[in-house]
C-alpha positions as CSV (number, residue, x, y, z in Angstrom):
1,X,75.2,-108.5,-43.2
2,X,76.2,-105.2,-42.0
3,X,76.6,-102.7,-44.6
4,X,77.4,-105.0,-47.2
5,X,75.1,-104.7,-50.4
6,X,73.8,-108.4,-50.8
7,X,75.8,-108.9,-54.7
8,X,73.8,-112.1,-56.3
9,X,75.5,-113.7,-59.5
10,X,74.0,-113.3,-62.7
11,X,71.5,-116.5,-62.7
12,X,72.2,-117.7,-66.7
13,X,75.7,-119.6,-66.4
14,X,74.4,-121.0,-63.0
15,X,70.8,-122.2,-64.9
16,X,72.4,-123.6,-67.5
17,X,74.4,-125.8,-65.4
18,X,70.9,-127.5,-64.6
19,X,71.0,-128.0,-68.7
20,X,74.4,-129.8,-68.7
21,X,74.1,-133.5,-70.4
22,X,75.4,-136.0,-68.6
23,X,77.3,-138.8,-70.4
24,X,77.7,-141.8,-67.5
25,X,81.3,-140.9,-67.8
26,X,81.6,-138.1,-64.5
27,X,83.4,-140.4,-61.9
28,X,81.2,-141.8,-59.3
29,X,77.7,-141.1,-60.8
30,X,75.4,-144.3,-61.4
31,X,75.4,-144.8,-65.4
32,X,71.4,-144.1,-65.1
33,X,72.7,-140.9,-65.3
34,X,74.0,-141.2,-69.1
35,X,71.7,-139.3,-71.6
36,X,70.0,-136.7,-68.9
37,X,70.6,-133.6,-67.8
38,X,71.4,-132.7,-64.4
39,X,67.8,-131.3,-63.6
40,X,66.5,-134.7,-65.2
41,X,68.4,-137.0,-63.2
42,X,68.1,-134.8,-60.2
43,X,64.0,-135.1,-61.2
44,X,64.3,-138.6,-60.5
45,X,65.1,-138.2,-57.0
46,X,68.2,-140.3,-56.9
47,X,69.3,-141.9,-53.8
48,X,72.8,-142.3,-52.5
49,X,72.6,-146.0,-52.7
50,X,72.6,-145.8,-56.5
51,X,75.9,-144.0,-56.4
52,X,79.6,-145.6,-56.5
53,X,82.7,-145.5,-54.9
54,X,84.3,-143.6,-54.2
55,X,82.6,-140.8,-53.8
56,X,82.6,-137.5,-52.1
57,X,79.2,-136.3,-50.8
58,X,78.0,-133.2,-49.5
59,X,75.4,-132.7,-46.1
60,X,72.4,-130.0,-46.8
61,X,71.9,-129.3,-43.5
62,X,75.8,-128.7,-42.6
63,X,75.7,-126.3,-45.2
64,X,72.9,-124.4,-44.0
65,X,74.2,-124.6,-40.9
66,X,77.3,-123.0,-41.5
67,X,76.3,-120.6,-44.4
68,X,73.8,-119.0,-41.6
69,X,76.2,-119.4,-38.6
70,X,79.0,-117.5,-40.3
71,X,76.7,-114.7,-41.9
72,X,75.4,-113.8,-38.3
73,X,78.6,-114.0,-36.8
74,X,80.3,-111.0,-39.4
75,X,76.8,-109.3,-39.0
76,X,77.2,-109.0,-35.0
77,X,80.8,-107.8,-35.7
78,X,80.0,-104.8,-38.6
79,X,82.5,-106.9,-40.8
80,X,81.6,-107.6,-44.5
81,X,82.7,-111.2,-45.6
82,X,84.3,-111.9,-49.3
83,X,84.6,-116.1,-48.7
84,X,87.1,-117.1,-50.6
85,X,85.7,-119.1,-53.5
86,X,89.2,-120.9,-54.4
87,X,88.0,-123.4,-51.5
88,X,85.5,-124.8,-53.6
89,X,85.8,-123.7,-57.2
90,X,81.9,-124.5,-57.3
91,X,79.9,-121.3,-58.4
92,X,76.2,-122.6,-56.9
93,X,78.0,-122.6,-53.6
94,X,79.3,-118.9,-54.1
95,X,75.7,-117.9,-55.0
96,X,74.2,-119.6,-51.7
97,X,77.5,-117.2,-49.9
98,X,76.5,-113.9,-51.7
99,X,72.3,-114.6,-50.9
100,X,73.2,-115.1,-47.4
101,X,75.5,-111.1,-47.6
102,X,78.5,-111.9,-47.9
103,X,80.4,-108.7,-49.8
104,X,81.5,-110.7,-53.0
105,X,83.9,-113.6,-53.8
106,X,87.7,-114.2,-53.3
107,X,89.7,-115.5,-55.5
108,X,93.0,-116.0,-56.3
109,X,94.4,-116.7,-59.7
110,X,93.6,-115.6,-63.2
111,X,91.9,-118.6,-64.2
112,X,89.5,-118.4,-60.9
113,X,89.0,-114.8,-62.0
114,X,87.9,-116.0,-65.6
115,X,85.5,-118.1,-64.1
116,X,83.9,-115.6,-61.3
117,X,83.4,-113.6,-64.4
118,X,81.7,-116.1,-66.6
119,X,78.9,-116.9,-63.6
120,X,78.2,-113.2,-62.9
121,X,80.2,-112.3,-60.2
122,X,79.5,-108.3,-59.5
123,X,82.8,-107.8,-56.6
124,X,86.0,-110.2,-57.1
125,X,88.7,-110.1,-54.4
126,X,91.8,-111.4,-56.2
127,X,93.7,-112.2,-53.1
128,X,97.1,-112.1,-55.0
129,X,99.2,-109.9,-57.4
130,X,97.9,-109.9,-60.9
131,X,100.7,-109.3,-63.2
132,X,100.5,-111.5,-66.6
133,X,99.9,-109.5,-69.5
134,X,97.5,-111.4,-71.2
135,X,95.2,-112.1,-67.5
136,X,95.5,-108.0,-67.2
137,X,94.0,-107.6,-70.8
138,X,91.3,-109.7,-70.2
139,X,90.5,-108.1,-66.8
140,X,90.5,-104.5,-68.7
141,X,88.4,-105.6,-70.9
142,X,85.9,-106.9,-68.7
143,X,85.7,-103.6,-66.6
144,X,85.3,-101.6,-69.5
145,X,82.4,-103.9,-70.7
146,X,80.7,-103.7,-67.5
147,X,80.6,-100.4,-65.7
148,X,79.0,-102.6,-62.3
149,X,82.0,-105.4,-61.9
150,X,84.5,-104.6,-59.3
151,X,87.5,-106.4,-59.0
152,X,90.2,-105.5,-56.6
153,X,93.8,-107.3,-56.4
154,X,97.3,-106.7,-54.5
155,X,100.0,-105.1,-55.1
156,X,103.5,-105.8,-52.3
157,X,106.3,-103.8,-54.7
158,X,106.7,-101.0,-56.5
159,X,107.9,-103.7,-58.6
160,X,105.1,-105.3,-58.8
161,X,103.4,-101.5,-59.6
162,X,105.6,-101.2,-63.0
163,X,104.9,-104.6,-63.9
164,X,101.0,-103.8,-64.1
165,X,101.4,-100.3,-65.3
166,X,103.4,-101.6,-68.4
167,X,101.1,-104.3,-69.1
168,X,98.0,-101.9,-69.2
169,X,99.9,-99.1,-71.4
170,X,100.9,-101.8,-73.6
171,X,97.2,-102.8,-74.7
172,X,95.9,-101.5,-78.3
173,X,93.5,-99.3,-76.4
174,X,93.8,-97.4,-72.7
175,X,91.9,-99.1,-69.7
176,X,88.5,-97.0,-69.5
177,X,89.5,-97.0,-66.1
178,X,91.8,-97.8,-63.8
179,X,92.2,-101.2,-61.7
180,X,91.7,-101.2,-58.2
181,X,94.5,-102.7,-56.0
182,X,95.6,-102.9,-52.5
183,X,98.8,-102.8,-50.9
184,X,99.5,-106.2,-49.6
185,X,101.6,-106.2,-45.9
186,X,103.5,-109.3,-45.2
187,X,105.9,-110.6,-42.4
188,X,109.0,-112.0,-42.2
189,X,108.8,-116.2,-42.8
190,X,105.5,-115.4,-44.1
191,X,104.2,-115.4,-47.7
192,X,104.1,-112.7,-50.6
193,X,103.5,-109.1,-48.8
194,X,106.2,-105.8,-48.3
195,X,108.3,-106.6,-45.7
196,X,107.6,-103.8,-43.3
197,X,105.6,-100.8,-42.8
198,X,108.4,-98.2,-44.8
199,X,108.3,-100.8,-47.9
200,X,104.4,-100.8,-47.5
201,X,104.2,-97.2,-47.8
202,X,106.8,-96.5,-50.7
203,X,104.0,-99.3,-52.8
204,X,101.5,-96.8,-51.7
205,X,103.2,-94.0,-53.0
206,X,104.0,-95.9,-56.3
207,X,100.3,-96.8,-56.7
208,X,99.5,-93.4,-55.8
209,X,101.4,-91.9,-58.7
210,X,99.6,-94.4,-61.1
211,X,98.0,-93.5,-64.0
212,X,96.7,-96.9,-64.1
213,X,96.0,-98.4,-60.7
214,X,94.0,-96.9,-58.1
215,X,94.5,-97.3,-54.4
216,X,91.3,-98.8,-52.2
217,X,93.0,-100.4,-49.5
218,X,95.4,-102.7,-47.5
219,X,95.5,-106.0,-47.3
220,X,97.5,-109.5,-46.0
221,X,97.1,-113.4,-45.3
222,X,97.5,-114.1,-41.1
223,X,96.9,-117.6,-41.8
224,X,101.1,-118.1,-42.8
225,X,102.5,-117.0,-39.6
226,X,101.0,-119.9,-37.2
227,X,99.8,-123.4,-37.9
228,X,97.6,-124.1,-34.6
229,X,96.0,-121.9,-31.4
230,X,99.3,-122.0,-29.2
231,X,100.3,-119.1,-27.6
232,X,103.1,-118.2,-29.6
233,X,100.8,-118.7,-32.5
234,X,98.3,-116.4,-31.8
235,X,100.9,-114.0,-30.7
236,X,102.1,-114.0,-34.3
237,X,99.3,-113.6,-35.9
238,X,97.5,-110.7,-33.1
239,X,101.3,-108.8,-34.2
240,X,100.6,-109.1,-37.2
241,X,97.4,-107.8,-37.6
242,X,98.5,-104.8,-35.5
243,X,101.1,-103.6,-38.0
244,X,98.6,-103.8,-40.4
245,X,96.1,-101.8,-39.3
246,X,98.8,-99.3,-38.3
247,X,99.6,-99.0,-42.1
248,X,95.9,-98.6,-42.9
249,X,96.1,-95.3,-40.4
250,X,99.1,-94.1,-41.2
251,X,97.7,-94.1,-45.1
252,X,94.5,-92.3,-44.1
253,X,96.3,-89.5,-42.1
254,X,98.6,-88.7,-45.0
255,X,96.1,-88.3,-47.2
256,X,97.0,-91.5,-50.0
257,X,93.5,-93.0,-50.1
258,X,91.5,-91.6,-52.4
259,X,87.8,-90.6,-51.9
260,X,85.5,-93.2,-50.8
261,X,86.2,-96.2,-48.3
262,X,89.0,-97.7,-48.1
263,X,89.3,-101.6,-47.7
264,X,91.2,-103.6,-44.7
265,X,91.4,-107.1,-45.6
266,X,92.6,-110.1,-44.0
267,X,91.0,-113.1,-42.2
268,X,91.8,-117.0,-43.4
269,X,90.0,-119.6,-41.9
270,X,91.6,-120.2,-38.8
271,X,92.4,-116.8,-37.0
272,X,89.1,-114.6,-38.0
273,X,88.4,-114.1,-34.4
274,X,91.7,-112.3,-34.4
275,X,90.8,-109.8,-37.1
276,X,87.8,-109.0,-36.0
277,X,89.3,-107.9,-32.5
278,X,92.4,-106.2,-33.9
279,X,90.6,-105.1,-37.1
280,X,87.2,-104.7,-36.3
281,X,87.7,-101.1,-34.7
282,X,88.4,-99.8,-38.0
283,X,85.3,-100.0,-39.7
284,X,82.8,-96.9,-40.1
285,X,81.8,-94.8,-42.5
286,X,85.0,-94.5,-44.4
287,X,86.4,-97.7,-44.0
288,X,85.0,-101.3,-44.4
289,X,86.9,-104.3,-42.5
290,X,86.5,-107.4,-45.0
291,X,87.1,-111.3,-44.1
292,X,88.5,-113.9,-46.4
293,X,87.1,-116.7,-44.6
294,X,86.3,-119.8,-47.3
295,X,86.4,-122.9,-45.6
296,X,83.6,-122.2,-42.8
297,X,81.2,-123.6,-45.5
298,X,82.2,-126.6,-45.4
299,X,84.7,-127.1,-42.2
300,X,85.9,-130.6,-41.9
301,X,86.7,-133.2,-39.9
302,X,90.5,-132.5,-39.3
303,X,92.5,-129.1,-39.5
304,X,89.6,-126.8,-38.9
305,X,87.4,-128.6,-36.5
306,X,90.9,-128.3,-34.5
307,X,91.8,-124.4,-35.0
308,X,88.8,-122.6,-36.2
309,X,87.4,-119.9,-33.5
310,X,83.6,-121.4,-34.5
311,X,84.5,-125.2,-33.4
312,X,83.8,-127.3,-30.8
313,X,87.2,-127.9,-29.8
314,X,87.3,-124.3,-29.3
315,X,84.3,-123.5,-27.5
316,X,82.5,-122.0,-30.7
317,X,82.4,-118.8,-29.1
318,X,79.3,-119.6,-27.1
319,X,76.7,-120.6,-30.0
320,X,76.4,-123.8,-32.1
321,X,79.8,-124.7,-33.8
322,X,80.5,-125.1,-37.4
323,X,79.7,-129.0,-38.7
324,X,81.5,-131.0,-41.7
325,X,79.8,-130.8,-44.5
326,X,81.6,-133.3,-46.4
327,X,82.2,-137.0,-45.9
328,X,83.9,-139.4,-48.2
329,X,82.6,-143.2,-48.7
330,X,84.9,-145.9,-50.3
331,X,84.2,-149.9,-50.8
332,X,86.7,-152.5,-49.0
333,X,88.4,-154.2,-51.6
334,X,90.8,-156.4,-49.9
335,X,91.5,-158.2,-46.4
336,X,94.9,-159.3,-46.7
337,X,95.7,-159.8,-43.8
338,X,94.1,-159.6,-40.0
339,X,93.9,-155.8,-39.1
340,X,94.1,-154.4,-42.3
341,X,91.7,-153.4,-44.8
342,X,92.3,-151.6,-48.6
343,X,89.7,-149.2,-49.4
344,X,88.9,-148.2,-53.0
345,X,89.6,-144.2,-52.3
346,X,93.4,-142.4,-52.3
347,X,95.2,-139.9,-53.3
348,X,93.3,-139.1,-56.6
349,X,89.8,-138.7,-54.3
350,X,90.4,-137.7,-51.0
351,X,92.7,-135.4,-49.2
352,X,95.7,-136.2,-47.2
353,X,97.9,-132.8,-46.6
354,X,96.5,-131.5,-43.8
355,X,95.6,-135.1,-42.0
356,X,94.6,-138.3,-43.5
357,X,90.7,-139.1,-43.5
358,X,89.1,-140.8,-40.5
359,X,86.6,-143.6,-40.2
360,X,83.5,-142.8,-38.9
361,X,81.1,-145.3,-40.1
362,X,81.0,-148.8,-41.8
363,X,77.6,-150.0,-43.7
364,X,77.1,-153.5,-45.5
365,X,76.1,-151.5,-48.5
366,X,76.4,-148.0,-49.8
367,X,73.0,-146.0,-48.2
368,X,72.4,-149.0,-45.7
369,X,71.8,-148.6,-42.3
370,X,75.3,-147.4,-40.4
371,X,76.9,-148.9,-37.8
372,X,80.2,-146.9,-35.8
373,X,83.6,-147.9,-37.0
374,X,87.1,-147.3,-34.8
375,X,90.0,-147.8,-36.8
376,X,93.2,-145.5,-38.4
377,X,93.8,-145.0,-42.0
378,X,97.2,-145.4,-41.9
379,X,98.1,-144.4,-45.6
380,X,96.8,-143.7,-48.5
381,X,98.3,-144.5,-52.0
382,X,96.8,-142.9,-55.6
383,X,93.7,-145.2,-55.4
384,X,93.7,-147.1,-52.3
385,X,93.7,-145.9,-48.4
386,X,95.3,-148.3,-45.9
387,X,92.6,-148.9,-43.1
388,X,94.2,-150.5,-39.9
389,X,91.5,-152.2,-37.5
390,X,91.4,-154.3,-34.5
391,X,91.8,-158.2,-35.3
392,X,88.1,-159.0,-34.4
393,X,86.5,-156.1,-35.9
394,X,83.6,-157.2,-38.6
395,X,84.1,-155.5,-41.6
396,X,83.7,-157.5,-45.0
397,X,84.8,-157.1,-48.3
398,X,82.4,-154.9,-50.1
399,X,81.4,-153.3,-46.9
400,X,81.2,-149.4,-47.2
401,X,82.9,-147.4,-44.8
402,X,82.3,-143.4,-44.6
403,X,85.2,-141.5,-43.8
404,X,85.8,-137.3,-42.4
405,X,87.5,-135.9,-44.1
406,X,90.6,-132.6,-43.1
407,X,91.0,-129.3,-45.7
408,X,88.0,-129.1,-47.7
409,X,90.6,-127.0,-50.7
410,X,92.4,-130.2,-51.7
411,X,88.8,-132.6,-51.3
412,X,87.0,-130.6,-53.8
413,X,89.6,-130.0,-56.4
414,X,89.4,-134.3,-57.3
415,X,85.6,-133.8,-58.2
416,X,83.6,-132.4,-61.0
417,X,80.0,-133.2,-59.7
418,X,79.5,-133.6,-56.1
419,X,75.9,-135.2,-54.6
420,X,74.5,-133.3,-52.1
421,X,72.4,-135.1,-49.6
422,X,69.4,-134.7,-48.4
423,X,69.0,-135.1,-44.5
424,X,67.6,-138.2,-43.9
425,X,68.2,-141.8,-41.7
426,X,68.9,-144.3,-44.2
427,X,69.6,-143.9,-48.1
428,X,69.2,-140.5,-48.8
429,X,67.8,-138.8,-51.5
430,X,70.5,-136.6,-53.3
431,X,69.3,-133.1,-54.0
432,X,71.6,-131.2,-56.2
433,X,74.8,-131.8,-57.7
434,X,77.5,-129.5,-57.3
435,X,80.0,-128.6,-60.2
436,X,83.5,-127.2,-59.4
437,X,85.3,-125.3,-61.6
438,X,89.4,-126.5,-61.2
């Protein structure tokens, strides 16, 4: 990617996931698995068929797909990419990110930070305030135990500013250096963020006047001021990201930033398009425009294949569009009645905020051959989803049916281990397994 420095993750914690005993416990895996270690059973060249439901599976060749698609598409722009790694907790994935250039990781809580730190993660982008006492210890700790980690985080208050600063002065012994923040800009009816460019500049000041923070940048979240591609949506958000590169000039001409470039963040995974036209002009030599993006990886079936700028539905600015890499399959465990089928995945597997999971396929057993199924899951309860068919459609008790899937944040958080699948036409071999970190 364009001048971003290609930041791979220390390879021990990810290797010794390959290590990590299985027990025949971790929901969904075949009970063949008990006694091995992931790369054993992975050795064996397991197939999806030997898997149960429900289960959560991810597509190779999506992934490629979209790990290359999104790379190239920052690259053509000059924009540096820190995906935000809170979409799928899963530190392999975040590795395949930072090979492919992306800048570093996102994340957004203490605990996420704990683990980025754990698998190696060189540059953190906490996108969010950091002001427990005991989560700024451990981050001093770690930067004074390893000169080469960079961890930036916000700041949207002076406020905010003395909570930090009397965290750090409390600790036995003073920060060897000082923790890089930026000031975070919000909008009214929007998130966290100073309400307006004066408030954003008084944080400034404060930060400036630190003697334990150091300024490297602004920073804010478009994604809260519109919820789809109207007009009035994209209005909001292009305003927005006006204002805040306005602050990011106004703090360069008087002077605030310190020496070296400066950082403009912003970019979810609906509006990037957006930031890169309003942002975009910023970057050079002093100043490097960074995306958020996290859920490109993996798209979906629902919310993003409807408002992402790289979809189908959208035109995918003129190149091939992001693809789903995730699909869920559950087991038909009732036919109570004609029209009506009870699958054996809800709440507790698949998500269901941003739009209930479709049905896409049906197969008489799990890795058989596929035939297409119409139909509308209608509900979903903690372990069951409500499938509503026609009266003469053909679909059996015991019958598998694969299901899209919308907002891969809240799909991967209700799995520990997920299979990733091999391309192939019938019963495919599963290559890796993914572990997430929640």
């Amino acid at each position: 990617m364009s001048r971003a420095t290609t930041q791979a993750s220390s390879g021990e914690a990810l290797a010794a996931l390959s290590g990590y005993p299985l027990t025949g416990l971790e929901k969904s895996l075949p009970s063949t698995a008990a006694g091995r270690t992931v790369a054993e059973f992975l050795a064996g060249r397991p197939r999806l068929s030997e898997f149960r439901t429900p289960l959560l599976t991810l597509d190779a060749a999506a992934l490629e797909h979209n790990l290359i698609r999104m790379a190239d598409w920052c690259a053509e722009r000059g924009l540096g990419l820190a995906p935000h790694g809170k979409t799928t907790m899963a530190p392999a994935l975040w590795e395949r990110q930072l090979r492919a250039g992306a800048w570093g990781i996102t994340l957004a809580n203490p605990a996420q930070l704990r683990v980025g730190i754990r698998f190696g993660l060189r540059r953190i982008h906490l996108a969010n305030a950091l002001v427990d006492p005991g989560a700024l210890a451990e981050l001093a700790g770690a930067l004074d135990a390893d000169p080469e980690l960079t961890v930036h985080s916000w700041v949207d208050s002076v406020d905010t500013v003395t909570a930090m600063e009397a965290a750090l002065a409390a600790l036995p012994t003073s920060p060897g250096r000082p923790l890089c923040v930026l000031v975070e800009l919000g909008a009214p009816g929007g998130r966290t963020g100073a309400r307006g460019l004066t408030s954003a500049l008084g944080v400034a000041a404060s930060v400036a006047a630190s003697r334990y923070l150091r300024l490297v940048g602004v920073c804010g979240y478009e994604g809260a001021l519109a919820h789809d591609r109207s007009e009035p949506g994209l209005a909001a958000v292009r305003g927005y990201l006006e204002e805040l590169a306005e602050l990011h000039r106004s703090l360069r001409a008087d002077g605030v930033y310190p020496d070296g470039e400066a950082v403009v963040s912003a970019g979810g995974s609906a509006y990037f398009e957006q930031v890169a036209e309003v942002l975009g002009p910023l970057a050079g030599p002093d100043t490097q425009v960074l995306l958020r993006s996290g859920a490109y990886l993996i798209h979906d079936d629902g919310f993003y294949r409807g408002i992402s700028p790289l979809a189908a539905s959208n035109g995918g600015t003129g190149a091939p569009p992001l693809r789903s890499a995730m699909h869920a399959w559950a087991r038909v465990v009732s036919r109570p009645e004609p029209g009506l089928a009870l699958l054996d995945a809800g709440k507790r597997d698949v998500p269901y905020d941003e739009g209930l999971p479709q049905p896409q396929l049906a197969a008489d057993r799990l890795g058989g051959p596929t035939r297409p199924l119409a139909g509308e899951i209608s509900a979903v309860n903690d372990q069951h989803a409500f499938l509503r068919v026609g009266p003469d459609t053909a679909l059996r008790v015991g019958e598998v049916v694969r299901l899209g899937l919308s907002h891969p944040c809240t799909a991967f958080d209700k799995w520990r281990w997920i299979p990733v699948l091999e391309r192939a036409e019938a019963d495919p071999v599963v290559t890796d397994l993914v572990r997430t970190f929640f």
